[in-house]
N, C-alpha and C positions, 0 to 999 in steps of 0.2 A: 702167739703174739706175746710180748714182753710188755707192760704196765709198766711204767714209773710214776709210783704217785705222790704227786707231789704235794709238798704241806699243807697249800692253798686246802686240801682235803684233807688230812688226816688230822690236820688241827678242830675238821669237822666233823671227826667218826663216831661222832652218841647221836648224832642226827641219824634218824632215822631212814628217811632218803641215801645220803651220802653214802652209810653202812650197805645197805642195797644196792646203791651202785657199785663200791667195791668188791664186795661178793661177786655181781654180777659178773665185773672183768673174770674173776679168778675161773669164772663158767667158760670160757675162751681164751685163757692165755696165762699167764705166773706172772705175780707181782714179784718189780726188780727194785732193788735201792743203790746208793751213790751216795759218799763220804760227805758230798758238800748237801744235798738235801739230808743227811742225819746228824749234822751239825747242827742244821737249822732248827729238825725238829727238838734236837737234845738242850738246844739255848731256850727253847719253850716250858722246859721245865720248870716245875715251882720248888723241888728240892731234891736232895740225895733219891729216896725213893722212888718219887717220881721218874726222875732220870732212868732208874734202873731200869724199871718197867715200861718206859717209852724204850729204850735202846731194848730190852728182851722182843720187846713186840718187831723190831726193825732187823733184826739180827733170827730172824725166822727165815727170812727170805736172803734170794739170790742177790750176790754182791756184785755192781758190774764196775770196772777199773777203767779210771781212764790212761791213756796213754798219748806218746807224741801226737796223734792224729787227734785227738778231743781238743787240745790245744790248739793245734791248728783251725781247727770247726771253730773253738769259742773266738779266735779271733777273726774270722772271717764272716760270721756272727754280728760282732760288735761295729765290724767294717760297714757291713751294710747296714746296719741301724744307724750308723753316721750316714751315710752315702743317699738315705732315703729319708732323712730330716726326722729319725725317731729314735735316736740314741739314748734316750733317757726314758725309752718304752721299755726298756727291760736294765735291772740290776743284774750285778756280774755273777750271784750267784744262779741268777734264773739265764743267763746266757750260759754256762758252764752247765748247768742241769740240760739242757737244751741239745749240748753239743754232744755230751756224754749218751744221752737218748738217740741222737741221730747215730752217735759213733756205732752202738750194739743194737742198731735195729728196735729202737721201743718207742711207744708213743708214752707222752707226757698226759697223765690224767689229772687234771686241775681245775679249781675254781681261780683261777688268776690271767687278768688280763694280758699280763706280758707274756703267755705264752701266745695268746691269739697274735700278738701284737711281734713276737719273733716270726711266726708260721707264714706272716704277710710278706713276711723279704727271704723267709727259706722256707717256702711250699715244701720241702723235702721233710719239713719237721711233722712225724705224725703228731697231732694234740687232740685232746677231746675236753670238754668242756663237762664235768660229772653231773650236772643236773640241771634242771634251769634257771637259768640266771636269774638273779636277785630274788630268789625263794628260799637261799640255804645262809642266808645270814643268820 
């Protein structure tokens, strides 16, 4: 199994929990990454340094590319979040994360509602949810 884990977590990795649970994936399957979740996390950065060492940590792992077909998914994606009155339950980069996950087979590891909240109009989207909710703030 392929992990994508998304920021929702890794902006969470000195928690101790969180770090456990990411382990835990790598015990069943390879963490994967994607251009628009390590934009995200590299806009988090607080300076040169920091960047480097968020982007060395990211750049360990498996790169997956999207292609015509992810474009396609993110808009079919955003179709039905319109079509089911929740189009503003996911931002375009957590629909894009979303469809590039579906495209290569990975489930989405996050503490963020819009993936629950995509998964509800594409069952196809594997998601997990890394710990228990409102305990890893």
């Amino acid at each position: 199994m392929k992990y994508l884990v998304d920021n929702s977590v890794w902006q969470r990795i000195s928690n101790t929990a969180v770090f456990e649970a990411v382990t835990a994936l790598t015990m069943t399957g390879s963490i994967v990454v994607i251009t628009p979740q390590m934009l995200e996390y590299g806009h988090s950065a607080r300076n040169p340094r920091d960047y480097d060492a968020l982007m060395q940590r990211l750049n360990a792992f498996e790169l997956l590319v999207p292609d015509a077909e992810c474009h396609a998914l993110a808009m079919r994606i955003q179709s039905a979040l319109w079509h089911n009155g929740k189009v503003r339950g996911a931002g375009a980069f957590d629909i894009l994360i979303a469809a590039i996950a579906l495209r290569h087979g990975a489930a989405v590891a996050h503490l963020d509602k819009n993936f629950q909240t995509i998964a509800s109009i594409m069952p196809e989207l594997r998601q997990l949810w890394i710990g228990p909710r409102g305990t890893l703030d």
